[in-house]
Short mmCIF file of the C-alpha atoms (twelve columns), coordinates in Angstrom:
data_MODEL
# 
_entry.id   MODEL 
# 
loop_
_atom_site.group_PDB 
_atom_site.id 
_atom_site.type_symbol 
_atom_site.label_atom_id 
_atom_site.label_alt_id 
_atom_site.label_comp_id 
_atom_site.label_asym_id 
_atom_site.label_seq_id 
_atom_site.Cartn_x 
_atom_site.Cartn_y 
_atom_site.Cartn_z 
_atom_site.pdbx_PDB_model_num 
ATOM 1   C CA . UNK A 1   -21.356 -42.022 -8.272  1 
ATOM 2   C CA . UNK A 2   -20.330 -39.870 -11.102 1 
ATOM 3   C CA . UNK A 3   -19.067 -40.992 -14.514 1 
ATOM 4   C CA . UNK A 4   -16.284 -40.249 -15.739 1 
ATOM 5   C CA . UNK A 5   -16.081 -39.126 -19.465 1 
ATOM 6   C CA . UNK A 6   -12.514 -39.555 -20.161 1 
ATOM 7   C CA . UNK A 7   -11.433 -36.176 -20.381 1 
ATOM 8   C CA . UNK A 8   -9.487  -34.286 -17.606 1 
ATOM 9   C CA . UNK A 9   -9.773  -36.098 -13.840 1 
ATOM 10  C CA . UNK A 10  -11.599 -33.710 -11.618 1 
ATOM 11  C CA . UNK A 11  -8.874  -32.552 -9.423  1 
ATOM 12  C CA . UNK A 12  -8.212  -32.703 -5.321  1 
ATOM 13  C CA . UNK A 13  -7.628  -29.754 -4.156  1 
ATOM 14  C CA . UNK A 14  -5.774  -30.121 -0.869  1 
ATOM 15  C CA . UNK A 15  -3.854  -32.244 -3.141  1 
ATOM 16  C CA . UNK A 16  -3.250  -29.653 -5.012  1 
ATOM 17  C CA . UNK A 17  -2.208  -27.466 -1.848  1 
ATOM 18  C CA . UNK A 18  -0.026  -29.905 -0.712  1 
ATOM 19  C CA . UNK A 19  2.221   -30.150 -4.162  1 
ATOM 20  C CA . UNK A 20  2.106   -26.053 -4.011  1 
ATOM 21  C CA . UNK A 21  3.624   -26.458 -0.087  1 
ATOM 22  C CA . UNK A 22  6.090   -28.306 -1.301  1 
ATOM 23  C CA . UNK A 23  7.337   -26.504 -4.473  1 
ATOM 24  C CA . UNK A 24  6.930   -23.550 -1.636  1 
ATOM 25  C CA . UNK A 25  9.762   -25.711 0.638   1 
ATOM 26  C CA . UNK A 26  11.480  -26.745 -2.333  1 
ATOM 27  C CA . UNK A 27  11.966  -23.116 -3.437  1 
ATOM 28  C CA . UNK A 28  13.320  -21.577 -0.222  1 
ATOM 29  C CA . UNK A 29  15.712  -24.935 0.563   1 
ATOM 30  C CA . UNK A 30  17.263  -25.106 -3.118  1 
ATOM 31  C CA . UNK A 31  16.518  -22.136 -5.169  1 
ATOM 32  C CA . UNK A 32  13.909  -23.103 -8.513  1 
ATOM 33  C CA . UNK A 33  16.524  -25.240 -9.938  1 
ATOM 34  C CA . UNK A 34  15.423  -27.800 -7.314  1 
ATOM 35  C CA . UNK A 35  12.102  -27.594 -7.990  1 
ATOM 36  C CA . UNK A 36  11.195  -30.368 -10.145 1 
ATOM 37  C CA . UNK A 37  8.079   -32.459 -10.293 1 
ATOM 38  C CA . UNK A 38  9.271   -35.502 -8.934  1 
ATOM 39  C CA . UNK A 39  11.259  -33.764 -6.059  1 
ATOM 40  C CA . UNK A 40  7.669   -31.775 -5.420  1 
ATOM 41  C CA . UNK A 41  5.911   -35.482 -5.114  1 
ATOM 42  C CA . UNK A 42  8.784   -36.298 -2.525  1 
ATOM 43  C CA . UNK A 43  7.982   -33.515 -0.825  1 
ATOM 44  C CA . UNK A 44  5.096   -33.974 -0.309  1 
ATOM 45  C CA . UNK A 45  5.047   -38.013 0.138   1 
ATOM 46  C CA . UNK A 46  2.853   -37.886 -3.349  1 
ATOM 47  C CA . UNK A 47  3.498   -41.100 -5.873  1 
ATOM 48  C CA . UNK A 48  5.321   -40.428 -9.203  1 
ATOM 49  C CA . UNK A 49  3.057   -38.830 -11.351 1 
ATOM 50  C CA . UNK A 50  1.139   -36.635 -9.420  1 
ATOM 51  C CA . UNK A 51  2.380   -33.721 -9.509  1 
ATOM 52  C CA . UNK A 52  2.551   -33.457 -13.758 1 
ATOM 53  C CA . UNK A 53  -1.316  -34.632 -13.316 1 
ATOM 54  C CA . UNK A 54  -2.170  -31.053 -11.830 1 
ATOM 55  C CA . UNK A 55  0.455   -29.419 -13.506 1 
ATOM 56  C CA . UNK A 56  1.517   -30.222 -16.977 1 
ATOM 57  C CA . UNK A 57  5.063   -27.825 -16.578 1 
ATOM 58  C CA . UNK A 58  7.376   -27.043 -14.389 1 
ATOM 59  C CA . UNK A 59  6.491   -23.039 -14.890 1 
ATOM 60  C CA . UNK A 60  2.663   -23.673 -13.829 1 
ATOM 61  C CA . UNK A 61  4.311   -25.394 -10.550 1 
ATOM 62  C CA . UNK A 62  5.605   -22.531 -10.103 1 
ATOM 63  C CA . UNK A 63  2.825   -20.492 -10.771 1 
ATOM 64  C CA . UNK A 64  0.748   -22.577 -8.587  1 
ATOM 65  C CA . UNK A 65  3.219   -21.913 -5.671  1 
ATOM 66  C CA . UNK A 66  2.782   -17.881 -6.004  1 
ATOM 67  C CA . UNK A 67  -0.948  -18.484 -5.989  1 
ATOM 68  C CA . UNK A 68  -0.833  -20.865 -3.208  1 
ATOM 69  C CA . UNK A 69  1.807   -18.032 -1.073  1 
ATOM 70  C CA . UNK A 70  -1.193  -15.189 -1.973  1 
ATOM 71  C CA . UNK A 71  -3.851  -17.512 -0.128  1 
ATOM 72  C CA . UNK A 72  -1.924  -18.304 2.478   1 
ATOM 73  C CA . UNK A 73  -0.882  -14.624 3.312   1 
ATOM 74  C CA . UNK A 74  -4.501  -13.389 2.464   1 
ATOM 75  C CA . UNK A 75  -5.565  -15.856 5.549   1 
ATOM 76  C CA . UNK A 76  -3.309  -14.674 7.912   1 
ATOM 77  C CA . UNK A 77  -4.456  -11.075 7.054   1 
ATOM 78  C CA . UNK A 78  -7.324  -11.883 8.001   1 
ATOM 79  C CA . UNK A 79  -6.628  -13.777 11.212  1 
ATOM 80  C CA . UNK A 80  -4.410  -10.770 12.273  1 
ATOM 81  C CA . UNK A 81  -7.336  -8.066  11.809  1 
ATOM 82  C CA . UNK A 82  -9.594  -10.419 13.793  1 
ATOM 83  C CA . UNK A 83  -6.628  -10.572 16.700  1 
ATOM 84  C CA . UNK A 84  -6.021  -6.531  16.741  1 
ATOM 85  C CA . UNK A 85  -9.256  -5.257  16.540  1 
ATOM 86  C CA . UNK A 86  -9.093  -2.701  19.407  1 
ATOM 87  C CA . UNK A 87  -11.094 0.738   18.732  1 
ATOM 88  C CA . UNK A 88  -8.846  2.584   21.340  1 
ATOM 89  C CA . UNK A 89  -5.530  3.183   19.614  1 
ATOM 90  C CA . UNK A 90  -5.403  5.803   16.288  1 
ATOM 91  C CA . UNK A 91  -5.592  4.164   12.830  1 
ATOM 92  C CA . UNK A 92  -2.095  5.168   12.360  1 
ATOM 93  C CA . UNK A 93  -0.964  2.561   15.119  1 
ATOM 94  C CA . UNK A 94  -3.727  0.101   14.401  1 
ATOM 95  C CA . UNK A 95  -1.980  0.074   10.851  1 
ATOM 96  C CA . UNK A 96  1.619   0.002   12.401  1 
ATOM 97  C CA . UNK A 97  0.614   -2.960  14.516  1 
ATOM 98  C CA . UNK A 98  -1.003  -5.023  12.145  1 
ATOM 99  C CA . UNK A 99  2.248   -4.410  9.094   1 
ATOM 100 C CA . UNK A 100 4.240   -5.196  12.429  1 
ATOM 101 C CA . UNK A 101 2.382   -8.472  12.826  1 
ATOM 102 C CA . UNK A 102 2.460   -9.161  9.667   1 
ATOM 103 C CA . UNK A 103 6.403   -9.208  8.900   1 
ATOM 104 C CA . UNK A 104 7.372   -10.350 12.203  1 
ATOM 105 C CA . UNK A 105 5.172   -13.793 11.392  1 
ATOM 106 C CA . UNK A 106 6.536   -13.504 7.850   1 
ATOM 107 C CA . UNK A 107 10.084  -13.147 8.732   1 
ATOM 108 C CA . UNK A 108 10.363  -15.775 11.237  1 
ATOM 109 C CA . UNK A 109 7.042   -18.636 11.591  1 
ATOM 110 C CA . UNK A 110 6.744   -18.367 7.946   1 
ATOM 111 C CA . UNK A 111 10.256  -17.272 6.298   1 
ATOM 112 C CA . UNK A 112 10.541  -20.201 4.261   1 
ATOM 113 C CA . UNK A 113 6.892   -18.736 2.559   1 
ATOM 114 C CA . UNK A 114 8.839   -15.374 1.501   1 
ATOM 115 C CA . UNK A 115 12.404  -16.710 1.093   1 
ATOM 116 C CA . UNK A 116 10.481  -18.389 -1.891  1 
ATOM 117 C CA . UNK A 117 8.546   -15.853 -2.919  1 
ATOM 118 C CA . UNK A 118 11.934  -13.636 -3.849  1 
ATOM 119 C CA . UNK A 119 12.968  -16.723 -5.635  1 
ATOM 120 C CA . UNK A 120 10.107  -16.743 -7.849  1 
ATOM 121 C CA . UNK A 121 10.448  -13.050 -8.043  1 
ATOM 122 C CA . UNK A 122 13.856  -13.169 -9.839  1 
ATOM 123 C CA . UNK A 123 12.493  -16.282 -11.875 1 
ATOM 124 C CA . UNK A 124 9.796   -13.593 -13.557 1 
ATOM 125 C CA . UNK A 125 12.530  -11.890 -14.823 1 
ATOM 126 C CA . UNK A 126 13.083  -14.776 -17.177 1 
ATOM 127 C CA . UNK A 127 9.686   -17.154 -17.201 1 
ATOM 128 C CA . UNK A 128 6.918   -14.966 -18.882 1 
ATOM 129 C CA . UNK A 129 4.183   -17.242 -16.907 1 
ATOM 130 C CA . UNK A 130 5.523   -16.438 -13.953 1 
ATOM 131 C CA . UNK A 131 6.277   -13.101 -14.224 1 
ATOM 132 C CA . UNK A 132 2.712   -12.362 -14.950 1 
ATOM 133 C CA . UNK A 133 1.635   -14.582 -11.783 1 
ATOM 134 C CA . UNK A 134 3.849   -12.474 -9.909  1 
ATOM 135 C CA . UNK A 135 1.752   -9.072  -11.576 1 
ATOM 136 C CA . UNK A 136 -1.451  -10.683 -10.365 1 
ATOM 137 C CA . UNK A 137 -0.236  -11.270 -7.086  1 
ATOM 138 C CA . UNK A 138 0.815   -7.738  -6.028  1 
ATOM 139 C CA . UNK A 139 -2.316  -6.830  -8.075  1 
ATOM 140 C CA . UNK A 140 -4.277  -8.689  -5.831  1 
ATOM 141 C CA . UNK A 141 -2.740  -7.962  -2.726  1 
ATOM 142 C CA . UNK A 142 -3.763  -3.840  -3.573  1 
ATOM 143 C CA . UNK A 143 -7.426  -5.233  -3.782  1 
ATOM 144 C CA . UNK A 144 -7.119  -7.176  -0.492  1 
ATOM 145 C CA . UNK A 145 -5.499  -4.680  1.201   1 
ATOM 146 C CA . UNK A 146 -7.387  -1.937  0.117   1 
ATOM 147 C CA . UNK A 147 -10.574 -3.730  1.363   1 
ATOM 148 C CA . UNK A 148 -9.036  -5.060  4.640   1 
ATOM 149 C CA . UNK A 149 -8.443  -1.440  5.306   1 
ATOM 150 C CA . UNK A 150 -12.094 -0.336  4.827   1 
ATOM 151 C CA . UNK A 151 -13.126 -3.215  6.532   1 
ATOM 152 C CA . UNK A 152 -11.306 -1.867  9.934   1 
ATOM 153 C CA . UNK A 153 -12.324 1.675   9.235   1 
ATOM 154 C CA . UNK A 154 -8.848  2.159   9.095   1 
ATOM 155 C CA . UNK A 155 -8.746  5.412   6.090   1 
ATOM 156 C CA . UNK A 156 -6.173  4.402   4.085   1 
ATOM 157 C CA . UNK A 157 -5.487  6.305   0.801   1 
ATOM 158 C CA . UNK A 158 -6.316  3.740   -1.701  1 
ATOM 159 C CA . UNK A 159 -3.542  5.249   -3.692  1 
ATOM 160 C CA . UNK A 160 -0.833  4.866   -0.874  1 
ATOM 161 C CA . UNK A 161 -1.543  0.991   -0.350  1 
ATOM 162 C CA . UNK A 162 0.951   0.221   -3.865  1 
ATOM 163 C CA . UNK A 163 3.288   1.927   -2.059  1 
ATOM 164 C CA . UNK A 164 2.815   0.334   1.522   1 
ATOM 165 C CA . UNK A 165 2.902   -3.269  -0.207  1 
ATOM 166 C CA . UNK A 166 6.421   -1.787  -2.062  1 
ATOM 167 C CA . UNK A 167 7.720   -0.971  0.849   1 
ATOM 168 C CA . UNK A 168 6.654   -3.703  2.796   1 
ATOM 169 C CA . UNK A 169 8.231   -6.249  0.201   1 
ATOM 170 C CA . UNK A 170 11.493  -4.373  0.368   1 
ATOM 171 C CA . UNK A 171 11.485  -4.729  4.513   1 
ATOM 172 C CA . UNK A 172 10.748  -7.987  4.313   1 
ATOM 173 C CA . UNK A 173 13.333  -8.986  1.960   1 
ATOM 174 C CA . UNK A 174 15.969  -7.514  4.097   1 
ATOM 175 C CA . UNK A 175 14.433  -9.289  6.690   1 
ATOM 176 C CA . UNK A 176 14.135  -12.869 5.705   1 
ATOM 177 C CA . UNK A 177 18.004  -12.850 4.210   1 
ATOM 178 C CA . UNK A 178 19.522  -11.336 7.419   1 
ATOM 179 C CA . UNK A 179 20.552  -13.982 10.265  1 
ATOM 180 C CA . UNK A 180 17.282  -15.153 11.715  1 
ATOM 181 C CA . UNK A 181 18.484  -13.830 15.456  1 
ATOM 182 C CA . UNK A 182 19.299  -10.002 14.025  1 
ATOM 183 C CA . UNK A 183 15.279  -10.064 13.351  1 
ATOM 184 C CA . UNK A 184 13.651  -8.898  16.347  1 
ATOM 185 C CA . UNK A 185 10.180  -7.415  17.557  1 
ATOM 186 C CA . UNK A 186 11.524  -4.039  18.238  1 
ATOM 187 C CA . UNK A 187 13.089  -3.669  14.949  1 
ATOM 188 C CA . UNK A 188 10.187  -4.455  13.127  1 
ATOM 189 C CA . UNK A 189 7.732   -2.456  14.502  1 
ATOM 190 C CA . UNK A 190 9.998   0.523   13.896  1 
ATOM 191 C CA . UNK A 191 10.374  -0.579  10.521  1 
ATOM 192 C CA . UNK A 192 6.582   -0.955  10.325  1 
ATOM 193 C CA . UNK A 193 5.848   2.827   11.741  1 
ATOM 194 C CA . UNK A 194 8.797   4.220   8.784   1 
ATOM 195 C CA . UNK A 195 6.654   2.190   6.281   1 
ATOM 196 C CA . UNK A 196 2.924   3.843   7.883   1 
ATOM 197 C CA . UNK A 197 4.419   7.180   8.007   1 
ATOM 198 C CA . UNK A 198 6.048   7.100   4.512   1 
ATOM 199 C CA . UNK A 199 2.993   5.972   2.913   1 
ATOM 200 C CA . UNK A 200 0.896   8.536   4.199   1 
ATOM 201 C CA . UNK A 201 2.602   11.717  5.196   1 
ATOM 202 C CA . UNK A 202 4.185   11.929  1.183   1 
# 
């Protein structure tokens, strides 16, 4: 057994995942207004308390929710390079495949994930916290991307991956707040070659 000096508790953390999945829920049903840390333990079927024990403010809830939305995405970029591995096809329509994937999952399995992550967006323009989550979030999604590029052989400009991830952002947006039955796979797989061919024929 380990003692237990009276200073911070050590922390759970798929405890900590599960408050994040809710604020994440929270976020996309009711804007950050409803975000609160009670309405987080609710969410997640957490007693009253929890949620300030892992996060002493409502802004690092929110924080924890953008870092929580990077993991998640991170692991399904991964999962999708593992599904569409094929050697035959060019790089050009290996990359159009797996940004295809990629939005199709994120604007319909998991649209609550990125109707969120626009809300927290727009928060950033007024919590300072958040808005430098947000900056290490597309920060880190150039270094992840960049290397899951490599990793595929896939010969990427590192230089035109800010201005995939833009683009990508600004589909997906358009995406996730359009009626979920104009989204379709045809549509986004055009949208995904306009975003491949953009980034690297400028």
């Amino acid at each position: 057994m380990v003692a237990y000096d009276g200073g911070v508790p050590p922390l759970n953390s798929r405890r900590r995942a599960d408050l994040a999945d809710a604020a994440l829920a929270l976020l996309a049903e009711a804007g950050v207004h409803g975000v609160t840390h009670r309405a987080v333990e609710k969410r997640a079927g957490l007693p009253a308390g929890t949620a300030s024990n892992y996060f002493r403010s409502r802004e690092a809830l929110l924080v924890a929710a953008a870092e929580r939305l990077g993991d998640l995405h991170y692991a399904d970029m991964e999962a999708a390079a593992i599904e569409h591995r094929p050697a035959a096809r060019s790089k050009r329509q290996q990359a159009t495949d797996l940004i295809a994937h990629s939005l199709l999952d994120a604007a319909t399995i998991h649209r609550v994930r990125y109707i969120a992550i626009f809300e927290l967006r727009m928060e950033s323009l007024r919590r300072p916290a958040v808005a430098v989550a947000m900056t290490t979030l597309f920060e880190r999604s150039v270094a992840v991307t960049t290397s899951h590029h490599a990793s595929l052989g896939l010969d990427i400009p590192k230089r035109a991956v800010p201005m995939m991830l833009t683009l990508y952002g600004g589909a997906l947006f358009t995406l996730v707040t359009s009626p979920p039955e104009h989204v379709s796979a045809d549509l986004v797989c055009d949208i995904a070659a306009g975003i491949v061919d953009a980034a690297l024929d400028r």
